[in-house]
Structures are given as structure tokens and as C-alpha cells.
C-alpha positions as CSV (number, residue, x, y, z in Angstrom):
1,X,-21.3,-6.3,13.5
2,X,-19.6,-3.6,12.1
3,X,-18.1,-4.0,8.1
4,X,-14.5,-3.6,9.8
5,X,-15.0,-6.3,12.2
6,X,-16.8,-8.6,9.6
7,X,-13.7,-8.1,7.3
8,X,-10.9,-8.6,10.2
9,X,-12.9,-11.9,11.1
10,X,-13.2,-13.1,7.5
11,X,-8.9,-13.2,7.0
12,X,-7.4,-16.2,7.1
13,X,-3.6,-16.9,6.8
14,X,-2.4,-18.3,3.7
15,X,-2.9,-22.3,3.2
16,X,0.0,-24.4,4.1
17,X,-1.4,-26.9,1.7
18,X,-1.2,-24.6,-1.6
19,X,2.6,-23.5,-0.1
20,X,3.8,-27.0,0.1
21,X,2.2,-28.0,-2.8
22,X,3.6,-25.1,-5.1
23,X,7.1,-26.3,-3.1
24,X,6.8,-29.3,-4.5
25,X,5.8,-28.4,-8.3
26,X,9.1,-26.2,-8.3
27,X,11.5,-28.6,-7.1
28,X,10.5,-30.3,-10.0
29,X,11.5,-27.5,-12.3
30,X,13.8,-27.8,-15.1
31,X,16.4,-25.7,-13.1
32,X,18.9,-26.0,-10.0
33,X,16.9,-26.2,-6.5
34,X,15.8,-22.6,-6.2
35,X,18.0,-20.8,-8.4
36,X,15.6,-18.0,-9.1
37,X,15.3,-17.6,-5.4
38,X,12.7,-14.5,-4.3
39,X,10.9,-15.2,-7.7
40,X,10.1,-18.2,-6.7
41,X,9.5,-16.9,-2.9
42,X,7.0,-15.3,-4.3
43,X,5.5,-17.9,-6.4
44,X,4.9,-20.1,-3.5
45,X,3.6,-16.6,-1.4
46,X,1.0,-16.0,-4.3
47,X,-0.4,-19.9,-4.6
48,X,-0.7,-19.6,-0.5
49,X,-2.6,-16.5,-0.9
50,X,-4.7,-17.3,-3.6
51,X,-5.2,-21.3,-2.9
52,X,-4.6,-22.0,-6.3
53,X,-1.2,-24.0,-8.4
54,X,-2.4,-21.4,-10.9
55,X,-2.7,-18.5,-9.5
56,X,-4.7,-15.3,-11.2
57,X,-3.2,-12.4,-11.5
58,X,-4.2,-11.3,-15.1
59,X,-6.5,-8.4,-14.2
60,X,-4.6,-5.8,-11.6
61,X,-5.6,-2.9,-10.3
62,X,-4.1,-0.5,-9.0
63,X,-6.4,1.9,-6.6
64,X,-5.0,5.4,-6.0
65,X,-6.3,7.1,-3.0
66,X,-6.5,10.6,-2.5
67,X,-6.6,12.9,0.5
68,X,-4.9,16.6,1.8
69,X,-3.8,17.6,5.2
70,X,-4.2,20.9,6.9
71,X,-0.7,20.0,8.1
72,X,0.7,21.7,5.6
73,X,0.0,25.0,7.5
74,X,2.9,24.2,9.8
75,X,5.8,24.4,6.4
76,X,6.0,20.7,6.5
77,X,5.8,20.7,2.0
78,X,6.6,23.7,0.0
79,X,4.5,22.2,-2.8
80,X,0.6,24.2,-2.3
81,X,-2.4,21.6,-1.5
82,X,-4.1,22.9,-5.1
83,X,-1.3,20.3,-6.5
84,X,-3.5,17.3,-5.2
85,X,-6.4,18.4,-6.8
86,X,-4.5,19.3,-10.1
87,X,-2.4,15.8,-10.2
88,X,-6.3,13.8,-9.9
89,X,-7.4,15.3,-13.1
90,X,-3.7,14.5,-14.6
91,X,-4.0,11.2,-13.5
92,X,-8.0,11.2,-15.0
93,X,-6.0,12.2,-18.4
94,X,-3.0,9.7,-18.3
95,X,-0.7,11.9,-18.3
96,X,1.2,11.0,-14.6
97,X,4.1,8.7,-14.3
98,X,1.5,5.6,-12.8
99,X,-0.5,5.9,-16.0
100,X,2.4,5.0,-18.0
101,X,3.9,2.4,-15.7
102,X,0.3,0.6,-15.0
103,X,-0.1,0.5,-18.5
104,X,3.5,-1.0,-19.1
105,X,1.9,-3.8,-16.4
106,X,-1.4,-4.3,-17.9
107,X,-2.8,-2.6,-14.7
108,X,-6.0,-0.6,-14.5
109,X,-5.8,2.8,-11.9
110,X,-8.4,3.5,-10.1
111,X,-8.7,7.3,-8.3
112,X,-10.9,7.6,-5.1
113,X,-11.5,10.4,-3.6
114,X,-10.9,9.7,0.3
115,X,-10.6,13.2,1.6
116,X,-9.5,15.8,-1.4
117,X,-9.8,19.7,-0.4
118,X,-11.7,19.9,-3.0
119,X,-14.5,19.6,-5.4
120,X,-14.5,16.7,-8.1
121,X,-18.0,16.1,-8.3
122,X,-17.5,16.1,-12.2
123,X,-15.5,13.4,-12.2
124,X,-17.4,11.7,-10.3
125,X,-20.5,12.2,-12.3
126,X,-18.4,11.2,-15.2
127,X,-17.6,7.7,-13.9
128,X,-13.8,8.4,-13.6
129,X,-13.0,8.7,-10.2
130,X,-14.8,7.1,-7.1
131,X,-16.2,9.2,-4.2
132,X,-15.5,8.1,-0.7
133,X,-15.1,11.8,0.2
134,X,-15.0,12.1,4.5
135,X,-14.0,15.4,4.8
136,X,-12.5,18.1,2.7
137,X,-8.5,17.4,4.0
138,X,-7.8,15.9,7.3
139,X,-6.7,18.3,10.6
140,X,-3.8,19.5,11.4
141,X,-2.4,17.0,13.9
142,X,-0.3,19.9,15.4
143,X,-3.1,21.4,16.5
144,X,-5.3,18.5,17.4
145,X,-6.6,15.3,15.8
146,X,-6.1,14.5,12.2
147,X,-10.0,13.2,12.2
148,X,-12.6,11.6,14.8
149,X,-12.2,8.3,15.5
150,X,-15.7,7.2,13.9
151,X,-13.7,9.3,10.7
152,X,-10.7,7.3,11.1
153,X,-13.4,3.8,10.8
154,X,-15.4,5.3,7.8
155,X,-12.4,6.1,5.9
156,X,-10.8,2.5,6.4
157,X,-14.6,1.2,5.8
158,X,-14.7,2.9,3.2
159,X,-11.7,1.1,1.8
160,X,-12.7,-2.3,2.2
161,X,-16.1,-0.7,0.3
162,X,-13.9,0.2,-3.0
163,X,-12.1,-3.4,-2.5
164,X,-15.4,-5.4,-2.9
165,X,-16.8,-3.2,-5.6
166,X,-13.6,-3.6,-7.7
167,X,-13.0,-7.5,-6.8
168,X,-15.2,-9.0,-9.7
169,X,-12.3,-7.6,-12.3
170,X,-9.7,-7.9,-10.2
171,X,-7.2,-10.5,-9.7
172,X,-4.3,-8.8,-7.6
173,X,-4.4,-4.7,-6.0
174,X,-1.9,-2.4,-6.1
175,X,-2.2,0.5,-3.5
176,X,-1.2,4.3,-4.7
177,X,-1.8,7.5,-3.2
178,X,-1.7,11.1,-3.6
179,X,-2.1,13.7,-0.8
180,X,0.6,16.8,-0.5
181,X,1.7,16.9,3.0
182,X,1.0,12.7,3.5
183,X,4.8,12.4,4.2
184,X,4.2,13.8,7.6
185,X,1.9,11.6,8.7
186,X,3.2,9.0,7.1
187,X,6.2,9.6,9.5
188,X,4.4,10.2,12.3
189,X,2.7,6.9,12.4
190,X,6.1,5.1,11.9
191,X,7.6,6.8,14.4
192,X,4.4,6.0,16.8
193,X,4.2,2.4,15.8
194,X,8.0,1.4,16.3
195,X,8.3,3.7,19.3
196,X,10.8,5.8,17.8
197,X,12.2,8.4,19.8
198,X,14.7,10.1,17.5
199,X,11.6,11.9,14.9
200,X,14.1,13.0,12.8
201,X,15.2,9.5,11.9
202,X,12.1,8.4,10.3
203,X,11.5,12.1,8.6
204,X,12.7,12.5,5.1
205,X,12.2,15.4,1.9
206,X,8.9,14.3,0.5
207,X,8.0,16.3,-2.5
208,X,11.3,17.9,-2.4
209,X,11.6,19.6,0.4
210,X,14.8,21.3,0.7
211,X,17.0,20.0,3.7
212,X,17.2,22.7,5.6
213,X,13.3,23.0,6.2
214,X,13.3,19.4,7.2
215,X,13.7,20.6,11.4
216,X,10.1,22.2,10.8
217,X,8.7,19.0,9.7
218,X,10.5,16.9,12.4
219,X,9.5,19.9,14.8
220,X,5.5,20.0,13.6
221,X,5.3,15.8,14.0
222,X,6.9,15.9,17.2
223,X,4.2,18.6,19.0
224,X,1.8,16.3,17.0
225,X,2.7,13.1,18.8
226,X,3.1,15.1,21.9
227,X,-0.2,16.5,21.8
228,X,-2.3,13.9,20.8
229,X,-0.4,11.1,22.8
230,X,-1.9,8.1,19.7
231,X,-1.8,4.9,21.5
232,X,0.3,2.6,19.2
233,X,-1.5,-0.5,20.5
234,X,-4.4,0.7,18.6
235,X,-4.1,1.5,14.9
236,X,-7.4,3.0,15.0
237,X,-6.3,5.6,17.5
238,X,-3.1,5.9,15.5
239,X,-5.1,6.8,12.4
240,X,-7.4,8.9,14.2
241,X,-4.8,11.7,15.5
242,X,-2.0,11.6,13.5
243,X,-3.3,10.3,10.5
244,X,-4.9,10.9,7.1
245,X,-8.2,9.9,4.8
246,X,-6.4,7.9,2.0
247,X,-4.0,6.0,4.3
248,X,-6.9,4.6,5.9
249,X,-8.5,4.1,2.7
250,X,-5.2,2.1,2.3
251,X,-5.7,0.3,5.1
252,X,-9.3,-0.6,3.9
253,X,-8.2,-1.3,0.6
254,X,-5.3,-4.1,2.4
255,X,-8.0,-6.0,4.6
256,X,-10.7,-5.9,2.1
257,X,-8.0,-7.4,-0.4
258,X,-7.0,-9.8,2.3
259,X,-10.1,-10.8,2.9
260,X,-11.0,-11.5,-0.2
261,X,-7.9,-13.8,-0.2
262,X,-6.1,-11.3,-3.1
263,X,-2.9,-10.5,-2.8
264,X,-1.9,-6.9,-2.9
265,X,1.2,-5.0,-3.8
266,X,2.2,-2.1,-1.5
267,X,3.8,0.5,-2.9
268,X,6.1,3.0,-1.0
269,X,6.5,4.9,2.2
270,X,2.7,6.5,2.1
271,X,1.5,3.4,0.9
272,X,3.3,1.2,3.6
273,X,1.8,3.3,6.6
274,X,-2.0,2.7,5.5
275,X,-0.3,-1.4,5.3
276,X,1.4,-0.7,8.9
277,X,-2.7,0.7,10.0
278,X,-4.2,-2.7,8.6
279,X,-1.5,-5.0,10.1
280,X,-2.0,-3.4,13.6
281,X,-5.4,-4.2,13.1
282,X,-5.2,-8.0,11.8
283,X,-1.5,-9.1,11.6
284,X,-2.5,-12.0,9.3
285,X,-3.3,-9.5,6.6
286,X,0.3,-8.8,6.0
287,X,0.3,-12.7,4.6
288,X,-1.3,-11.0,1.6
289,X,1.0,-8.5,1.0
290,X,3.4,-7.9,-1.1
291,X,6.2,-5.3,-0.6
292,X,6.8,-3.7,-4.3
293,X,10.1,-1.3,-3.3
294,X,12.3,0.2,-0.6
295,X,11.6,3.8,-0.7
296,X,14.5,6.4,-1.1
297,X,12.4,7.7,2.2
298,X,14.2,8.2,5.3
299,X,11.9,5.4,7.6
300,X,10.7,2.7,4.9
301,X,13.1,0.4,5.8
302,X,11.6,0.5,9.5
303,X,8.2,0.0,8.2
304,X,9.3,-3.2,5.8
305,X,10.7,-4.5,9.2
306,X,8.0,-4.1,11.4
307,X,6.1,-6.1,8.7
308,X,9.0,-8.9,8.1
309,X,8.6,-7.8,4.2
310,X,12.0,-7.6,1.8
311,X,10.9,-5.3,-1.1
312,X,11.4,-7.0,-4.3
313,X,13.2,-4.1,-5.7
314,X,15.5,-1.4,-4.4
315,X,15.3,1.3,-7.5
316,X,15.9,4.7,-5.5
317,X,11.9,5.3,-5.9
318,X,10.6,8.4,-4.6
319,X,7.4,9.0,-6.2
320,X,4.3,7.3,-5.1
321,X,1.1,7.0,-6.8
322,X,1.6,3.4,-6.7
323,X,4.8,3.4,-9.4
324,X,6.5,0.6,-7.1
325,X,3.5,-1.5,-7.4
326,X,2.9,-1.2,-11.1
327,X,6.8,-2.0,-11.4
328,X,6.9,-5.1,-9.2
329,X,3.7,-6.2,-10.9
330,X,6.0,-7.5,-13.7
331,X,7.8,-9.5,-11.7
332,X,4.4,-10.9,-9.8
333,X,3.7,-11.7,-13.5
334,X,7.0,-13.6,-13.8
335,X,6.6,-15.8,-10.7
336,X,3.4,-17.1,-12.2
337,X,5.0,-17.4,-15.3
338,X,7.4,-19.6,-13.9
339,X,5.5,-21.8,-11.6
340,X,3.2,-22.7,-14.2
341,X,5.1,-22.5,-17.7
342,X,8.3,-24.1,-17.0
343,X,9.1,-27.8,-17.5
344,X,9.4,-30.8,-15.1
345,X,12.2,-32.8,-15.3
346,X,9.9,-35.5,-16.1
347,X,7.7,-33.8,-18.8
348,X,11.0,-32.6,-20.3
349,X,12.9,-35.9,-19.8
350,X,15.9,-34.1,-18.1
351,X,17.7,-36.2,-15.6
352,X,17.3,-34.9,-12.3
353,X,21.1,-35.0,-11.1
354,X,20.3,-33.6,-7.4
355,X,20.4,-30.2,-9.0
């Protein structure tokens, strides 16, 4: 049996009986019924996930992956494919916008290398990045498929792989990515997966795109789909033509995590089409999700729906790298803190007035 298959048949959904009993432990809460509502939403999602009252979420993670697209060719980003390369060794030095926000959130980052265009063997050798290099970039989906479809397995294989390896220090995942170009596909496999058939809907700026080139990227994913017809009963076919190394990582990384029965924060629009890949896959690994933001990107709200997932913030985010997740981490932080700090009305010896 293969390690996907092993993983899909290893999720479970969330136990009723850790949901009902975390229900029960905050009705009893010094406070009115509910009154801090999705926090304690949450709260009752994380002791389902986890099986535990007490829920660990101490040690997070949060595992950047990293892949290019030859898609680029077809002027769907005006930022060069050299920038992917150059942000790795930025993030290596701390110096990018995750590195300051995971270390606001006690979060580790993690960099893997699904599919740079590239060479960062030094890294590697160094211990700071991990290597789960397919190929140098995926295809341009324009022009044909993104990847084979034994490509498209290795690369979400190869992200349950990093999942287990990190699990022994790790409490709860983030996902982050980085990958110029991964808008496209990104869009592509939203548009595939809800059937859209107005592309331009679901397209937005990316990297800053200016407007007016946004009909070439609408234009380039539309000959994709066209072309390469991706069955969207089949998440594996999806991947395959249309989509790219570190969203299957993603994907990887969300089943692994799922498996594992850790809940994982999903960051933003990239990030949420490598979730879309694993919940076509196994729906009951969107029980151990957790949606960190609604993306400024044109499409993300599609994508949160097809998942039934609110975000649990709406900042205007635009960024990636997993930024989202390292922000909604704090507030993962303060539904355990609330579950299992506050007061009962009977260890307090407040009256319990219906409230």
C-alpha cells in the first residue's frame, strides 16, 4: 500500500466525545453562554482534533514550501523566477515578514525545497532547509502538464514525509509557501474544482501584477484548463496538469498533519489550494484544519466555501509565506488559554444566573 493511501486510511474525523466534553467544560465558564463565540468555536474544534481537554499547541511549526513554475513564460508575474530562490536564503536569514511574525507566535519555519529552479544544495548540507526537490520548477500548464502524475503523488508523498519527520516537536502546523507564478495555478485549481466558468473571477494581482496584464493571466489559465481538460473529481489529476510541487507538498503536509490527528493552520490563497488538493482527496482532513485569513485574492472566498471554513481573521493579507498562519496562531493560543485557564462558576463560587 502506497504512503498516500496508508495516510488517507489512517484520518479519522474529530471525536464527538472530546467536542461535547470541551462543550460542557465551557458552559461552565465564568462568562455568559458563549460570549467569546469563534474563540471558543475553535476551542471545542482543537480538543475534537486533538482528543484532549488540554489541548497541545505549545510547539508550532510552520513549514514553508517552495517550488517555481515555467508558467511564468506566458507574462502571468512580472516578478523574475530568480526571486524564489533569493526569498529562501532571506527566509534562511530571518529577514522575511514570516520570520518576524512566527517569532511574534513562538513558531518555528521550516523551508523545503519541493520543486525550486534552482540549486540549494548548501543549505541543505547546512541543515537549514529540507530537500524534497521533484524537479527543477513545474511545466508550463499552457503548454502541457504541470508534472506527471507519479510527480504529482511524490510531491504530496513527499509532504506527508516532512509531516512525520517534524511531528515529534510539533504540536500544531502552519502551511506557507513561496513559488513566483503559484498565483496561477493556484487559480486554476479553484476554478477547476468549483467549476468555475468565468476565469477571470477567481484571477487576482499576485505579486503585484499591474491590472491591466491581468487578461494574460486569465488568458494563459484558460488555454491551460482547456488543454489539459484536469478532471475535478480527481485532485490527483488536478494537481498533476494544472498544478505545482509545493502545493502538493501542501497537500502532503495537510493529510500527514491530519493523520497524525494535529491540527493545522492554513494560510492564504496558495496555501488553501494545496488544502482544496488534500480535501478532494479525504474530505475528513478538512476536520483538522484551521482557516487562518481571507485573502485580499480575488477567489479565496470560493475556496473557504468549498471547505465550509470562516477565516478567523479578515486583515486585507496579501502576502503568503504562511503570515496568516503565524497570525491566527495567537488566537489558537488564546482558545486554549481560555478552555483551560478560566474559572468555573463553581471553582470561583459565582452564581450561575442562566448567563
Amino acid at each position: 500500500m502506497s504512503l498516500l493511501q496508508q495516510t488517507i486510511d489512517a484520518i479519522e474525523p474529530q471525536s464527538q466525545e472530546y467536542r461535547k466534553l470541551a462543550e460542557e467544560r465551557i458552559l461552565d465558564l465564568t462568562m455568559p453562554r458563549w460570549a467569546l463565540g469563534r474563540v471558543l468555536d475553535l476551542a471545542v474544534d482543537l480538543a475534537g482534533m486533538t482528543r484532549s481537554l488540554h489541548p497541545q499547541v505549545r510547539q508550532k511549526n510552520i513549514v514553508l514550501m517552495a517550488g517555481d513554475h515555467a508558467i511564468i513564460a506566458e507574462g502571468v508575474s512580472d516578478q523574475p523566477k530568480e526571486v524564489t530562490l533569493q526569498m529562501i536564503y532571506n527566509f534562511v536569514r530571518r529577514g522575511a515578514g514570516i520570520n518576524v511574525l512566527a517569532a511574534n507566535a513562538g513558531a518555528s519555519v521550516t523551508v523545503v525545497d519541493m520543486g525550486v529552479d534552482g540549486c540549494l544544495q548548501d543549505l541543505v548540507d547546512a541543515g537549514k532547509i529540507i530537500s524534497k526537490k521533484i524537479a527543477y520548477g513545474a511545466n508550463n500548464f499552457a503548454r502541457g502538464p504541470a508534472m506527471t502524475r507519479e510527480q504529482a503523488i511524490a510531491s504530496i508523498e513527499a509532504g506527508i514525509e516532512v509531516a512525520k519527520l517534524l511531528s515529534p516537536s510539533t504540536d500544531i502546523f502552519g502551511t506557507g509557501e513561496m513559488g513566483i507564478g503559484n498565483t496561477t495555478p493556484s487559480s486554476a485549481i479553484i476554478a477547476v474544482l468549483t467549476g468555475t466558468e468565468d476565469i477571470a473571477s477567481v484571477v487576482d494581482r499576485g505579486a503585484g501584477l499591474p491590472s491591466a496584464k491581468l487578461p494574460i493571466k486569465v488568458d494563459a489559465i484558460r488555454r491551460g484548463i482547456e488543454l489539459n481538460q484536469p478532471n475535478p473529481a480527481d485532485g490527483i489529476d488536478v494537481l498533476h496538469k494544472i498544478g505545482g510541487y509545493e502545493i502538493g507538498g501542501i497537500a502532503g503536509l495537510i493529510l500527514g498533519a491530519a493523520a497524525l490527528k494535529k491540527p493545522v493552520v492554513v494560510d492564504g490563497f496558495i496555501s488553501t489550494a494545496g488544502a482544496l488538493i488534500a480535501h478532494s482527496l479525504c474530505p475528513a482532513s478538512a476536520e483538522y484544519m484551521i482557516a487562518a485569513h481571507g485573502s485580499m485574492e480575488r477567489g479565496h472566498h470560493s475556496m473557504l466555501k468549498l471547505l465550509n471554513k470562516k477565516p478567523l481573521l479578515d486583515l486585507s493579507l496579501r502576502l503568503g509565506e504562511g503570515t496568516g498562519a503565524a497570525l491566527a496562531m495567537n488566537i489558537v493560543d488564546a482558545a486554549v488559554a481560555v478552555m483551560t485557564q478560566m474559572a468555573t462558576f463553581s471553582s470561583a463560587g459565582v452564581t450561575d444566573k442562566g448567563l
